[in-house]
C-alpha positions as CSV (number, residue, x, y, z in Angstrom):
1,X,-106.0,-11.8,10.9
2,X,-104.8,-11.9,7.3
3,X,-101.4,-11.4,6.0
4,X,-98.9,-12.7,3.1
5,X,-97.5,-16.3,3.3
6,X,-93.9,-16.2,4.0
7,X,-90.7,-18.3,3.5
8,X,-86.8,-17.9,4.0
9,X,-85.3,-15.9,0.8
10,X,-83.0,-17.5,-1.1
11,X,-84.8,-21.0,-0.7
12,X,-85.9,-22.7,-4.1
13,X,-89.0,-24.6,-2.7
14,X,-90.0,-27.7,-4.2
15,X,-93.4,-28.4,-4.8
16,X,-95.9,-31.4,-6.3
17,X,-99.0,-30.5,-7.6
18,X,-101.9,-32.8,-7.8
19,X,-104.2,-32.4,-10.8
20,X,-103.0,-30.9,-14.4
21,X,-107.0,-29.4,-15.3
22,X,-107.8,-25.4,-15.6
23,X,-107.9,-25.3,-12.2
24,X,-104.6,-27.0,-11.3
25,X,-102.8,-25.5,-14.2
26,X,-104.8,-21.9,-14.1
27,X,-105.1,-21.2,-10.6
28,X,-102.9,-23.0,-8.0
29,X,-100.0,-24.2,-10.1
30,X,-99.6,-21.0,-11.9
31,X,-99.5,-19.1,-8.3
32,X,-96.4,-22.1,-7.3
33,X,-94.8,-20.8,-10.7
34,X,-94.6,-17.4,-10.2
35,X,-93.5,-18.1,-7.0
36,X,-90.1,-20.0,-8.3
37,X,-91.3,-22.8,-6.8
38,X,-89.7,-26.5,-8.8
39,X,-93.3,-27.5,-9.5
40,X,-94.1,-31.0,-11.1
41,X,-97.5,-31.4,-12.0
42,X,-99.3,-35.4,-10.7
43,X,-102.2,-36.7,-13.1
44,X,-103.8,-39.0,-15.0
45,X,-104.2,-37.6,-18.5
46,X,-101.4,-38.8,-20.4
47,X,-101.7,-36.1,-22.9
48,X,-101.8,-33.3,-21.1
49,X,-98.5,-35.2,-18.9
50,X,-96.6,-35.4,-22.5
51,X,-97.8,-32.1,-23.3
52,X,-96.3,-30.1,-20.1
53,X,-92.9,-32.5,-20.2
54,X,-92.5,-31.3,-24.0
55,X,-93.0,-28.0,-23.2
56,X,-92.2,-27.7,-20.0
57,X,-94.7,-24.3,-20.2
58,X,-98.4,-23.1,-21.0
59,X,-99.9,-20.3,-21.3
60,X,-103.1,-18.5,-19.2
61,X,-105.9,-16.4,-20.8
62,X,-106.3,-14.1,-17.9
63,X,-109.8,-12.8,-19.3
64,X,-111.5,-9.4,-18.4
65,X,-112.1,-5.6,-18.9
66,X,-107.9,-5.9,-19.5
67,X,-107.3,-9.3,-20.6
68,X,-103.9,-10.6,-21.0
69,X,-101.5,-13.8,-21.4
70,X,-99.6,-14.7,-18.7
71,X,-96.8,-17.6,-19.4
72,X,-96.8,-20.8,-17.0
73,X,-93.1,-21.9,-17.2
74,X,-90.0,-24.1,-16.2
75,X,-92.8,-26.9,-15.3
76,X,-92.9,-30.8,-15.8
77,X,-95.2,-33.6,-14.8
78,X,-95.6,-37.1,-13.4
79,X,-98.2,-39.8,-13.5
80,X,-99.7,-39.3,-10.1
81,X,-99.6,-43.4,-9.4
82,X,-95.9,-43.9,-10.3
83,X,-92.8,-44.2,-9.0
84,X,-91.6,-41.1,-9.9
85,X,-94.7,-39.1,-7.7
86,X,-93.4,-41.8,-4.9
87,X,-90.1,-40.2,-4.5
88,X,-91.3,-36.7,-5.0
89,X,-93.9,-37.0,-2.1
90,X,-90.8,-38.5,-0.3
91,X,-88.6,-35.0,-0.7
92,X,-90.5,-32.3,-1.7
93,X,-91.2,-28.9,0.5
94,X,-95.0,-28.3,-0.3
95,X,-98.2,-30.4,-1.8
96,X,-101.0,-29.3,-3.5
97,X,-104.2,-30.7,-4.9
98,X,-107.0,-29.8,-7.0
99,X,-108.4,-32.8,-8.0
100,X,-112.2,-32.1,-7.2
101,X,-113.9,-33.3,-4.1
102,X,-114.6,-37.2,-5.4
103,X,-110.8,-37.9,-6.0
104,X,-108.9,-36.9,-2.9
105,X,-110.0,-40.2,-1.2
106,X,-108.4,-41.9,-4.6
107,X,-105.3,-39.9,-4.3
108,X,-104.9,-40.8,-0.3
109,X,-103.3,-44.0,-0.8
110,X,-100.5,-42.7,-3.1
111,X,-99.7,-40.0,-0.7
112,X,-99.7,-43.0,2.7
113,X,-97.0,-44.6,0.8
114,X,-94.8,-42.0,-0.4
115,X,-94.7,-40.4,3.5
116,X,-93.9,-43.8,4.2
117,X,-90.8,-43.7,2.0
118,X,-89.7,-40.2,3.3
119,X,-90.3,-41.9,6.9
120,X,-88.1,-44.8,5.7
121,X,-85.2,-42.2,4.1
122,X,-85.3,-40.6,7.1
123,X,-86.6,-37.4,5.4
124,X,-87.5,-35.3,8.7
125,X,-88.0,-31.5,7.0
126,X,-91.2,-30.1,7.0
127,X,-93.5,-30.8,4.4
128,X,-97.1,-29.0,4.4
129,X,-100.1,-30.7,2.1
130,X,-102.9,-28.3,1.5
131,X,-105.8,-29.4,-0.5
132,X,-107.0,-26.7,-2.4
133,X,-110.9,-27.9,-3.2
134,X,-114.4,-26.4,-3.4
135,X,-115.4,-27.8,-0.2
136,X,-115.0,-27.1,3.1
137,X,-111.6,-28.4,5.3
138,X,-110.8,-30.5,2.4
139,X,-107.3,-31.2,3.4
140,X,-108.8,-32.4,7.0
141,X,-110.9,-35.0,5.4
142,X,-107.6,-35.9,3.0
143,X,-105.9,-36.2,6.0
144,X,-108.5,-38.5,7.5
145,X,-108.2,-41.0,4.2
146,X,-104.1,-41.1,4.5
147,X,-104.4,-42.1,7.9
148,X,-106.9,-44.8,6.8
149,X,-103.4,-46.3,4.8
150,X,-101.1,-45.9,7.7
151,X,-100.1,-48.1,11.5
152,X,-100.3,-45.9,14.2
153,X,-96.5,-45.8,14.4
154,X,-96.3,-43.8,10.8
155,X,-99.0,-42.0,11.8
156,X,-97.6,-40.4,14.3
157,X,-94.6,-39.6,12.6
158,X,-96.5,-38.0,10.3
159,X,-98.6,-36.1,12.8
160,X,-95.0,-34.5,14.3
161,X,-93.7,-33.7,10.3
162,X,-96.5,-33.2,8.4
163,X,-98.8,-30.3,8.2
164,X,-102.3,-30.8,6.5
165,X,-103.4,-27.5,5.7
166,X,-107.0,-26.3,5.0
167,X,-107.4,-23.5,3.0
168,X,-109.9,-21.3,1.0
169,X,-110.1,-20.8,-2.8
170,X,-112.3,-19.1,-5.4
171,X,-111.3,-18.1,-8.9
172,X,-113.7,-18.9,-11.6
173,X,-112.0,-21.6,-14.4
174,X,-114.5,-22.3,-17.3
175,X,-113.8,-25.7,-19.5
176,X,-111.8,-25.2,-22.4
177,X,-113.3,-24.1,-25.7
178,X,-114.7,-27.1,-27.4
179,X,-112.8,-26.3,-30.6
180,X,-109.3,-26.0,-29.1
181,X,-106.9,-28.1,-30.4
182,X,-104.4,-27.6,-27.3
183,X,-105.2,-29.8,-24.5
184,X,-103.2,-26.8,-21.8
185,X,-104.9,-24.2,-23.1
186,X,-106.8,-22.3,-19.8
187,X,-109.0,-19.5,-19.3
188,X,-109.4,-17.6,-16.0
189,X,-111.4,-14.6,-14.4
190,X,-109.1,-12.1,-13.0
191,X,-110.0,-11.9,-9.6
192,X,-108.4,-14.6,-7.3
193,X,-108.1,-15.7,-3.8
194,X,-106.6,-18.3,-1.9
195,X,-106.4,-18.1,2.2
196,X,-104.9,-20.7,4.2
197,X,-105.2,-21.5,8.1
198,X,-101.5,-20.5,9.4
199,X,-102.8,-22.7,12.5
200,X,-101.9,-25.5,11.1
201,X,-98.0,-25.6,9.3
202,X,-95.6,-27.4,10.2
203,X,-92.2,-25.3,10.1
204,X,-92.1,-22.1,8.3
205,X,-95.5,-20.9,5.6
206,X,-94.1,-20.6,1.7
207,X,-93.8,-17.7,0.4
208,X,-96.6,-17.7,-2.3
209,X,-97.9,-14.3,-3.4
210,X,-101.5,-14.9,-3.4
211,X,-101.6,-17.2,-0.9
212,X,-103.0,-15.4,2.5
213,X,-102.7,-16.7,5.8
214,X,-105.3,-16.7,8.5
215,X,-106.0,-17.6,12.0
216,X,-109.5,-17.5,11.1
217,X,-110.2,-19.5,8.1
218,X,-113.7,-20.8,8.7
219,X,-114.9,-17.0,8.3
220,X,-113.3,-17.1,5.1
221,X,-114.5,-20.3,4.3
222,X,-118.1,-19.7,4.7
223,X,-118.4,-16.0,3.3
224,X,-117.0,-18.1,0.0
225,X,-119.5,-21.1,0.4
226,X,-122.2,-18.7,1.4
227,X,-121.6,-15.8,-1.5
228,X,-119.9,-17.3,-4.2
229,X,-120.7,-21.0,-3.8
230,X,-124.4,-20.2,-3.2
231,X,-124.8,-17.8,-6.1
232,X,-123.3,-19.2,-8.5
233,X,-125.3,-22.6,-7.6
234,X,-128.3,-21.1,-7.9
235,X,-127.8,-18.8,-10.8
236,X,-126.9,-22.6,-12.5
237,X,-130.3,-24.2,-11.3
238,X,-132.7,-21.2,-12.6
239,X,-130.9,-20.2,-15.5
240,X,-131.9,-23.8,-16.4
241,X,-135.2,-23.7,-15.4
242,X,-135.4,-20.3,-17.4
243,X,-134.1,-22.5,-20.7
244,X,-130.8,-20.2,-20.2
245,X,-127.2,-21.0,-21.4
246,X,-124.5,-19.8,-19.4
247,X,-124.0,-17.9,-16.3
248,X,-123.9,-14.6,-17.2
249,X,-127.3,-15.3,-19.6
250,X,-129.0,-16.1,-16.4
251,X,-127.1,-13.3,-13.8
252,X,-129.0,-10.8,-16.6
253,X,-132.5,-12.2,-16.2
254,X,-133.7,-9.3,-13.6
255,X,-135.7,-12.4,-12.0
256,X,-133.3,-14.5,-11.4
257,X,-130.9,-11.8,-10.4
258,X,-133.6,-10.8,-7.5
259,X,-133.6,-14.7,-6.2
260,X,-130.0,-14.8,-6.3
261,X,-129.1,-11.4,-5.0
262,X,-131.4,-12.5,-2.2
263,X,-129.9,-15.7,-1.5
264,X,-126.9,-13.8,-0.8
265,X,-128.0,-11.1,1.3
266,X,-130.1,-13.5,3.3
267,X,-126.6,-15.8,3.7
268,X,-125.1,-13.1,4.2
269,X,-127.2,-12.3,7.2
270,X,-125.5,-15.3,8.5
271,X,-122.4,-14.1,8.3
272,X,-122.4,-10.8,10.1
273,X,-123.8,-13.0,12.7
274,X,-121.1,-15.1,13.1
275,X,-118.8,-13.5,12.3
276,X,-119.6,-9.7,12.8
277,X,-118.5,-9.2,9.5
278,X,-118.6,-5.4,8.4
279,X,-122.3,-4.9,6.6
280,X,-121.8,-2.3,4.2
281,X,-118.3,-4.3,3.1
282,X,-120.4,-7.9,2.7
283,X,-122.8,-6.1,0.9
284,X,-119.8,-4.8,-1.3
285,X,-118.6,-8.3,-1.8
286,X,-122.3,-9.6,-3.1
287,X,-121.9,-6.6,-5.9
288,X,-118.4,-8.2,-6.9
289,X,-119.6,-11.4,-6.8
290,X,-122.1,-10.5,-9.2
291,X,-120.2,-8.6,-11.7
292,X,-118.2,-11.8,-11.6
293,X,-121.1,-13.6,-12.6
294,X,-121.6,-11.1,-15.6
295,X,-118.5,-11.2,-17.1
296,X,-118.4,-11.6,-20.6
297,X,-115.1,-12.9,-21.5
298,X,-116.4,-16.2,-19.2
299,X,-118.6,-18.3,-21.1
300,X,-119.7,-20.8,-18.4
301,X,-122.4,-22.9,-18.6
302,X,-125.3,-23.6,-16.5
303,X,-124.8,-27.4,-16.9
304,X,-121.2,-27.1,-15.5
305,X,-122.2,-25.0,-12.6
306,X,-124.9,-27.0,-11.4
307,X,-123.2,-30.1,-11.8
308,X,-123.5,-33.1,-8.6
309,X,-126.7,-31.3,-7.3
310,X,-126.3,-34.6,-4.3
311,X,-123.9,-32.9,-2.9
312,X,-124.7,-29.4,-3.2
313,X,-127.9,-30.6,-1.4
314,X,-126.3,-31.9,1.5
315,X,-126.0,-30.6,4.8
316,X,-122.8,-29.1,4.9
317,X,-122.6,-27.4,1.8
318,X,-123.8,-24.5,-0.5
319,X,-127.3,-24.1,-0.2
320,X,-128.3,-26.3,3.2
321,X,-125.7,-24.8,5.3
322,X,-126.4,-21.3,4.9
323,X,-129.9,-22.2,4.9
324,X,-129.3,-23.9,8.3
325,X,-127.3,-20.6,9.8
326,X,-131.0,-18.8,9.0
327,X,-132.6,-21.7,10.8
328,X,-129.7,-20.6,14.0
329,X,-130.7,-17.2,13.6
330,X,-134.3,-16.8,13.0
331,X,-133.5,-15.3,9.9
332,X,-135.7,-15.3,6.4
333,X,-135.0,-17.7,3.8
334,X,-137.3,-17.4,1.0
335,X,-134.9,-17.0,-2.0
336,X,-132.5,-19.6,-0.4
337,X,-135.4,-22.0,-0.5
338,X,-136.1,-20.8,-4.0
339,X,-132.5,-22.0,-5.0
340,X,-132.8,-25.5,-3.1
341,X,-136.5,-25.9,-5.1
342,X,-134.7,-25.5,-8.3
343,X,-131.8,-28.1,-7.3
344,X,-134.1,-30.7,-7.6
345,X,-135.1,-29.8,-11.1
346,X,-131.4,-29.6,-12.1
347,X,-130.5,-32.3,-15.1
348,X,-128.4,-33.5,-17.0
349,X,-127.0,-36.7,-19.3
350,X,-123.4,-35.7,-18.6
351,X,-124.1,-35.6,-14.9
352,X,-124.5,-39.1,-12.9
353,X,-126.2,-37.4,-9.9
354,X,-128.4,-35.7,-11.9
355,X,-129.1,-39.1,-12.6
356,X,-129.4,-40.3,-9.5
357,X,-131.0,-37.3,-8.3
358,X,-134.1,-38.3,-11.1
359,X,-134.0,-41.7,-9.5
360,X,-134.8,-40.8,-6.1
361,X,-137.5,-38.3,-7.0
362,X,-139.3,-40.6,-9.0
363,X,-139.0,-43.5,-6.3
364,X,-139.4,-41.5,-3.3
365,X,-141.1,-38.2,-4.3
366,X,-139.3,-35.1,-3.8
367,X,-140.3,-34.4,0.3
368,X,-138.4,-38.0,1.2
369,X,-135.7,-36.6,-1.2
370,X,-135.0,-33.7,0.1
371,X,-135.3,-35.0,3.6
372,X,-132.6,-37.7,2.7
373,X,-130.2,-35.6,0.9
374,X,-130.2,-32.6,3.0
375,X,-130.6,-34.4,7.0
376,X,-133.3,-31.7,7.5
377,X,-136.0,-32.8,9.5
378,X,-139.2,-34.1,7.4
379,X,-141.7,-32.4,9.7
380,X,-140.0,-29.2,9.0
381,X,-141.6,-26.2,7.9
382,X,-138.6,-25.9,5.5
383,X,-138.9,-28.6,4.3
384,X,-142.8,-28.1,3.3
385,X,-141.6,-24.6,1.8
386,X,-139.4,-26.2,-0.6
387,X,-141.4,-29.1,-1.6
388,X,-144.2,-26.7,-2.3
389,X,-142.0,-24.2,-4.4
390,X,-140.7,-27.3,-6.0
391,X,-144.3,-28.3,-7.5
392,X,-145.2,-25.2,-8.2
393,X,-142.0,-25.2,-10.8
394,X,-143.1,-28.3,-11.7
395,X,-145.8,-27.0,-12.9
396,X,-144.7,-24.3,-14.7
């Protein structure tokens, strides 16, 4: 079931948003905007903090066959260790994050002690946290660090007030041009989609347009990890290998297209299973996908897209998982192995687990690596398939 997040009318909802990038600024905290919400903005960067509190606005590059500017306004923004982000966590209605994977654990401890101060001020109103991340239940494993930081008493008070909400998101946000001179400037695709599990709210869902609620969210969560997530990895890994740019340089090589279309469909395979998705509307979604990957308006790099190929090895995520569903199923895999092959080759100086990645190959060899990285077992014949496509790229 899918529907429309709702809330009482006439509410003004308060709202703190952790993270101030593209994604932050261009995704999630433009949907709080336009939905009247009071949103303060929680980060780091100091410039782009003084930027939003002088403005108290920016501007989105909605980019596409209609492109458009859309203005981001009535905003301001707080240093997401201080005071100030204390007492917001201590009265606000709604929390959001997109931070990126690594920092929700560093962001844990601030949130711990500002639901200690709304336990202290005897703040009782629902307040909902939803972690809007590329991985999977990413506010479960927040939650997990935050109750690392609290007794057993606060935490459950905060079991009975607090909702931590997982959710779903996908919209494409490319870096800023290198030769922009305005640290808020953002770019974004036009398609969009955030789902959240309705499960798991404390008190009454905001009213967000573009925020859907489910009952099913894992569905939603794995056709994006399988389709998106698992295209867009592996159009990263061999457009590199092919010496390619960006992502829609490499979505237009007809080889790599085959692999990745493939990857898809045999993911895809997984999900019907499942989740006895509709077929011919999967196969629908893959084409989307796709002409997502083509647009031109995007310039995305390879680099960026294949970036921390550790964890996009690992077991529960883009190219392993869906992998493993085959496994379940008895279901081919050939392209899917293709794309984990070429995540070993990824590299890259900007990247530390690229680094990393180089280490273990060259210590261990790339069977043990693959082995250690992805939990499959090293007697596989999965795990011979790969290593063998591997070497034969090395070769090439």
């Amino acid at each position: 079931m899918l529907r429309p997040g709702y809330f009482q009318e006439g509410i003004i909802m308060k709202a703190l948003h952790f993270g101030a990038g593209n994604i932050g600024r261009g995704f999630i905290g433009k949907l709080l905007a336009d939905a009247h919400a009071e949103l303060t903005f929680a980060d780091v960067n100091q410039t782009v903090l003084d930027e939003i509190n002088q403005r108290h606005g920016y501007q989105v590059q909605v980019v596409g066959e209609q492109a458009r500017v859309e203005p981001v306004n009535n905003v301001n923004a707080v240093n997401s260790g201080s005071e100030e982000a204390l007492a917001l966590i201590a009265e606000v209605d709604l929390i959001t994050t997109a931070v990126g994977p690594q920092v929700l654990e560093r962001i844990a401890g601030t949130l711990a002690r500002g639901l200690i101060r709304r336990q202290q001020q005897g703040n009782q109103a629902a307040l909902n946290i939803i972690a809007c991340e590329n991985m999977v239940r990413g506010t479960s494993q927040l939650k997990q660090h935050v109750f690392a930081a609290l007794t057993a008493e606060q935490q459950a008070w905060v079991e009975q007030h607090i909702g931590f909400v997982d959710s779903a998101v996908d919209r494409i946000v490319p870096p800023a041009r290198a030769d922009s001179q305005d640290p808020l400037e953002v770019t974004v695709e036009t398609f969009s989609e955030w789902i959240v599990d309705q499960t798991q709210f404390k008190g009454t869902p905001p009213a967000i347009a573009g925020m859907e609620l489910t009952d099913n969210l894992m569905a939603f969560v794995e056709r994006k990890l399988f389709t998106l997530n698992t295209g867009h990895a592996i159009t990263a890994y061999l457009g590199q290998q092919a010496g390619l740019d960006t992502i829609r340089d490499a979505i237009l090589d007809r080889q790599i297209r085959r692999v990745v279309k493939g990857a898809m469909e045999e993911s895809g395979a997984v999900l019907i299973k499942r989740y006895d998705f509709d077929p011919a509307k999967h196969a629908a979604y893959i084409e989307k996908i796709l002409g997502r990957f083509e647009n031109p308006y995007l310039h995305d790099e390879v680099e960026r897209v294949g970036r921390q190929p550790l964890r996009k090895l690992s077991a529960g995520d883009r190219l392993i998982k869906p992998l493993l569903g085959t496994l379940e199923y008895g279901l081919p895999h050939d392209n899917l192995i293709q794309g984990i092959a070429a995540a070993m080759h990824y590299r890259s100086e900007q990247d530390p687990q690229a680094q990393q990645l180089v280490e273990l190959l060259n210590t261990h060899g790339p069977k043990a690596t693959l082995v250690q990285l992805s939990g499959l077992p090293a007697d596989s014949e999965v795990v011979e398939n790969a290593v063998a496509v591997y070497n034969a790229m090395q070769r090439r």
